[in-house]
C-alpha positions in Angstrom: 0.0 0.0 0.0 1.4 3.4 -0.9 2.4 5.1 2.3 0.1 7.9 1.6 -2.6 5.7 2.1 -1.1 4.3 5.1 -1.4 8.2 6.3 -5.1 7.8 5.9 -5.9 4.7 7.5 -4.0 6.1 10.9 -6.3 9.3 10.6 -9.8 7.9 9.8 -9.5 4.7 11.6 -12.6 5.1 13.2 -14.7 5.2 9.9 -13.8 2.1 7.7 -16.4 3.5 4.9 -14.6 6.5 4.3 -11.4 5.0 4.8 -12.2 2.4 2.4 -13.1 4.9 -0.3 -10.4 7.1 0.0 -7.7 4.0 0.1 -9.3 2.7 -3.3 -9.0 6.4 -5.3 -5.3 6.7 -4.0 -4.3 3.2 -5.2 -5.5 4.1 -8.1 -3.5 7.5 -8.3 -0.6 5.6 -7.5 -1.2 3.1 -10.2 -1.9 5.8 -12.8 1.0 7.3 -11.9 3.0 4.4 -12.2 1.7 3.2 -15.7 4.7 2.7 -18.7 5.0 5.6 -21.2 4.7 3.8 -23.8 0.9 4.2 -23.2 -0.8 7.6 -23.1 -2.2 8.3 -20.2 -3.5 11.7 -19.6 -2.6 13.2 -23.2 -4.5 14.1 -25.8 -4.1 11.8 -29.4 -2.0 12.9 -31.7 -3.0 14.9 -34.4 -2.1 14.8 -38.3 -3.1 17.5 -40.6 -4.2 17.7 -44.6 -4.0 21.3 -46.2 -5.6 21.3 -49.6 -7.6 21.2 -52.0 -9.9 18.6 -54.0 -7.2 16.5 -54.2 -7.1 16.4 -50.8 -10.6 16.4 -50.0 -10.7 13.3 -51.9 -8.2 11.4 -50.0 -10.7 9.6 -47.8 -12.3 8.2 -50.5 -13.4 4.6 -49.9 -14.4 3.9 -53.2 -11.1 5.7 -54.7 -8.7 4.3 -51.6 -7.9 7.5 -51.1 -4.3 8.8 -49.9 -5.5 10.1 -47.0 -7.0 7.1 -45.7 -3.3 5.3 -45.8 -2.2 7.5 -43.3 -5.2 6.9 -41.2 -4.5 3.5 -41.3 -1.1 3.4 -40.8 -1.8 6.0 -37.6 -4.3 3.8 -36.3 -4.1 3.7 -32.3 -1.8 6.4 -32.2 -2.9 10.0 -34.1 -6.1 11.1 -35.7 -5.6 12.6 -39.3 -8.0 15.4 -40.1 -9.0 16.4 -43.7 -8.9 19.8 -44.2 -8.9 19.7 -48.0 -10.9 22.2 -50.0 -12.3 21.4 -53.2 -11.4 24.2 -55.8 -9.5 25.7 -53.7 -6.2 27.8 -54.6 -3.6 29.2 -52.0 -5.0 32.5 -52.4 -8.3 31.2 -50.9 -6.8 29.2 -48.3 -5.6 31.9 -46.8 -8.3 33.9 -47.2 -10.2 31.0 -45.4 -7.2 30.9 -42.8 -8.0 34.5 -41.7 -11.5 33.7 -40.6 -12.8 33.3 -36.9 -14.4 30.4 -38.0 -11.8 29.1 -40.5 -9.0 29.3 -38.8 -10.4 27.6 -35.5 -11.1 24.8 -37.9 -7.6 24.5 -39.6 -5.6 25.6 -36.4 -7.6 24.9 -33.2 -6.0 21.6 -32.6 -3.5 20.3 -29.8 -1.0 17.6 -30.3 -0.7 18.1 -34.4 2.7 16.3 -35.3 2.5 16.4 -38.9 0.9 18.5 -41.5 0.6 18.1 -45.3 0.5 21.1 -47.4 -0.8 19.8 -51.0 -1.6 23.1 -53.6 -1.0 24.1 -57.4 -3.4 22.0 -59.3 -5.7 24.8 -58.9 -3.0 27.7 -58.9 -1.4 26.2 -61.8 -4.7 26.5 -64.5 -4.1 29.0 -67.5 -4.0 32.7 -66.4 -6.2 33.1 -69.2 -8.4 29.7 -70.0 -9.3 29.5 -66.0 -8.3 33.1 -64.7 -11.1 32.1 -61.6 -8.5 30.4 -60.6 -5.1 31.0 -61.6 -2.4 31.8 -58.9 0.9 33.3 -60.5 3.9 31.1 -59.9 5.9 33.8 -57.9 2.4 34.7 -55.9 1.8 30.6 -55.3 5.2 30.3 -53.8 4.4 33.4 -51.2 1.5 31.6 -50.4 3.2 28.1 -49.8 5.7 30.2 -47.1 2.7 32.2 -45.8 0.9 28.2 -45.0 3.9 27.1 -43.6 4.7 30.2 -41.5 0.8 30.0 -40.5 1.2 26.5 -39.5 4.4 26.6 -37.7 3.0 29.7 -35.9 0.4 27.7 -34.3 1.5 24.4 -33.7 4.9 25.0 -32.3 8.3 25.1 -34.7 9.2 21.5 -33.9 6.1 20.4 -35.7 6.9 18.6 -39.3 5.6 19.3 -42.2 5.4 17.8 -45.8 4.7 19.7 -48.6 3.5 17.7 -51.6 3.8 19.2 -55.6 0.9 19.4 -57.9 0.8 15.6 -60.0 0.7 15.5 -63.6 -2.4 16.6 -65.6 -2.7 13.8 -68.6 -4.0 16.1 -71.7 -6.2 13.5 -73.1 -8.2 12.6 -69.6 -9.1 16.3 -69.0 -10.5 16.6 -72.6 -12.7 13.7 -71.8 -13.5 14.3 -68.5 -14.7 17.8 -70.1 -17.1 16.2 -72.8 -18.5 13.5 -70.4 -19.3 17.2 -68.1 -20.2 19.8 -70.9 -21.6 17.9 -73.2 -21.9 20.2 -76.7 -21.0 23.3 -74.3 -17.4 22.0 -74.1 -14.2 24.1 -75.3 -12.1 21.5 -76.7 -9.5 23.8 -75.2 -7.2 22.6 -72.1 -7.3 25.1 -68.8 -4.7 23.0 -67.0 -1.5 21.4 -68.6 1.2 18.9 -67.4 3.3 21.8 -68.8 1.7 24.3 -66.2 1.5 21.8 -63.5 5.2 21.0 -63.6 6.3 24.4 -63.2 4.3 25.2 -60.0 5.7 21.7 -59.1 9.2 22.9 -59.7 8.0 26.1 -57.4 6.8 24.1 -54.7 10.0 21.8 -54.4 12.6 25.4 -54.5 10.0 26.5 -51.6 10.4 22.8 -49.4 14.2 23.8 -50.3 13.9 27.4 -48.8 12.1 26.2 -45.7 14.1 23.0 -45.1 11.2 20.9 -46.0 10.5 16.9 -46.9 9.1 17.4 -50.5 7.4 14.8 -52.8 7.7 15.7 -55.9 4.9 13.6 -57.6 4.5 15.1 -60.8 7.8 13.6 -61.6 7.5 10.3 -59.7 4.6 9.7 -61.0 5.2 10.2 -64.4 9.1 8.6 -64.8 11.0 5.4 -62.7 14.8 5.2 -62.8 15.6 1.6 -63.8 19.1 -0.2 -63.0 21.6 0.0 -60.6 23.3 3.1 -59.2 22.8 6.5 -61.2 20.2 4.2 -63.7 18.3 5.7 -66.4 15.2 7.6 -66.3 12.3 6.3 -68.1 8.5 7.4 -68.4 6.2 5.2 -66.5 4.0 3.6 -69.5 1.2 3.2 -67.2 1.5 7.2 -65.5 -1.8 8.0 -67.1 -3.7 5.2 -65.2 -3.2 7.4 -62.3 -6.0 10.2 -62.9 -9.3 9.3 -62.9 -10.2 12.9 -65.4 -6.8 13.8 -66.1 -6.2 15.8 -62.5 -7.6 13.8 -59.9 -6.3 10.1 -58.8 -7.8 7.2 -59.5 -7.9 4.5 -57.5 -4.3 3.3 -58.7 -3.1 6.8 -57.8 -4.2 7.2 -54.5 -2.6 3.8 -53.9 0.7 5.2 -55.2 0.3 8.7 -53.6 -0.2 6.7 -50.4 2.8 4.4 -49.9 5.2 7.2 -51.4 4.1 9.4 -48.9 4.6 6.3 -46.1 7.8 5.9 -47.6 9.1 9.2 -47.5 7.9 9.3 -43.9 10.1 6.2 -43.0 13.1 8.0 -45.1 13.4 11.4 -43.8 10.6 11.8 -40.4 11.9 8.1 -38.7 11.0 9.8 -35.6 7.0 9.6 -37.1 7.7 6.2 -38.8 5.0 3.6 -37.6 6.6 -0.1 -37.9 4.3 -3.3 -38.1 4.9 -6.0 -35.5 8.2 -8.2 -36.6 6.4 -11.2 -36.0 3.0 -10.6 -37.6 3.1 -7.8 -39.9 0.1 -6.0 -38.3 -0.3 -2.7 -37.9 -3.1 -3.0 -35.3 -1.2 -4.6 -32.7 2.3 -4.4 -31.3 3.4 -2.2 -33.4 6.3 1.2 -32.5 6.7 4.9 -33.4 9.4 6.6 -31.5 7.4 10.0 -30.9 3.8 8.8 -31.0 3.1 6.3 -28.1 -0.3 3.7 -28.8 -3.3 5.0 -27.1 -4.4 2.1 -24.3 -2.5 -1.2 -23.8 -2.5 -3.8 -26.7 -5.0 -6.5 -26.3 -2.6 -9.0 -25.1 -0.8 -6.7 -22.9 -4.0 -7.4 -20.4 -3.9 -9.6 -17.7 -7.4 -11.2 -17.6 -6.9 -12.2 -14.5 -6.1 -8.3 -12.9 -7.3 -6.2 -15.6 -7.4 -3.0 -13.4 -4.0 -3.5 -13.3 -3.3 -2.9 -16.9 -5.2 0.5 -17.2 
């Protein structure tokens, strides 16, 4: 018994009720306090955060297997990721958003956030002229991209991380379908996004993750070209790259299944601190599994003694 409660029992000897009561709650204080870290406690879950637009919006698509819902999976038991994707969205509106009462207690009014994703420039990217709704310059897109990450860091502490993701590629011949399946005898015939638009504002984004020290996946190029053989190898286009957008901007099903284990990868690579690894002996995710910063919320299952299970909580 902790010697605390041996202070009680010498000053309410006379009423065993009371004493009783009072013994149990500080045995279980003293077992609380007791408990191994590698369970939380007392502390809120962990937190991971989506900044974008449609194509983030998207990502906890069932249907789709959306990118999003990876990271939920892989996070499962340990951090809750939040969606905060914004279909048709551009940085400029974002931000505008962001200043808000309402909008930034939605993106910002969180505790515990360990990792965002900032995902823009499909949007920002269209023709300045075909799509001028829109159209973010290039030089105004990367502002905005340090304004987000200055915004974020601002509010969740400068130790959080942070992952900023380029625009894909936009395959010419989807989007033209995509706009005849929608438009019907109304459509242009005319392109407002191009994969040569999108891969400048993905060549912005990735000097901006240089600027700011940041993890960058740079998916308009991995998605589109694979270096075969050993060492330096040779860069080749993926044959099957266009299989990867549903319309020509969006992912398929394919794509969110490739956005989704680069971005797990690149999280083992360069955030190992984040990296969640599967149990050595079973390959599950959902039990015994480790993460160096973000402990399991509750024992695992066979961590319980059925015996004693107070004593496992």
């Amino acid at each position: 018994m902790p010697r605390c409660s041996m202070l009680v029992l010498s000053l309410f000897s006379n009423e065993p009720q009371a004493l009783r009561r009072i013994v149990q709650s500080l045995s279980r204080v003293h077992h609380a306090a007791s408990m191994s870290t590698n369970t939380v406690a007392t502390a809120k879950r962990a937190k991971i955060l989506l900044f974008g637009d449609s194509i983030t919006q998207q990502s906890f698509s069932a249907i789709d297997c959306g990118w999003g819902a990876h990271l939920a999976d892989r996070y499962q038991r340990r951090a809750d990721v939040l969606n905060r994707g914004f279909s048709g969205y551009n940085t400029n509106w974002f931000l505008k958003l962001a200043a808000t009462e309402y909008g930034n207690a939605d993106l910002f009014d969180h505790e515990n956030v360990k990792l965002v994703t900032i995902f823009f420039g499909a949007n920002d990217a269209s023709h300045y002229v075909k799509n001028e709704r829109q159209h973010v310059p290039l030089q105004k897109y990367q502002s905005n991209l340090k304004e987000i990450v200055s915004l974020t860091r601002s509010n969740f502490g400068q130790g959080v991380k942070i992952i900023m993701i380029s625009p894909p590629p936009v395959c010419h011949e989807g989007r033209l379908r995509f706009q005849k399946s929608q438009y019907k005898e109304k459509a242009t015939g005319e392109l407002e996004r191009t994969l040569e638009l999108s891969g400048e504002y993905a060549r912005g984004a990735r000097e901006m993750a240089k600027e700011l020290n940041l993890p960058f996946l740079d998916l308009w190029t991995n998605m589109q070209f694979i270096t075969e053989g050993e060492g330096v190898g040779e860069v080749v286009e993926r044959v099957d790259w266009r299989s990867f957008l549903s319309d020509g901007l969006h992912f398929s099903a394919a794509g969110n299944k490739f956005v989704g284990k680069a971005l797990l990868q690149l999280i083992d690579q360069v955030l190992p601190e984040l990296s969640v690894q599967p149990c050595p002996d079973t390959g599950n995710i959902n039990s015994s599994s480790t993460c160096p910063s973000i402990p399991k919320i509750a024992p695992w299952h066979d961590e319980i003694d059925h015996t004693k299970p107070d004593e496992s909580f």
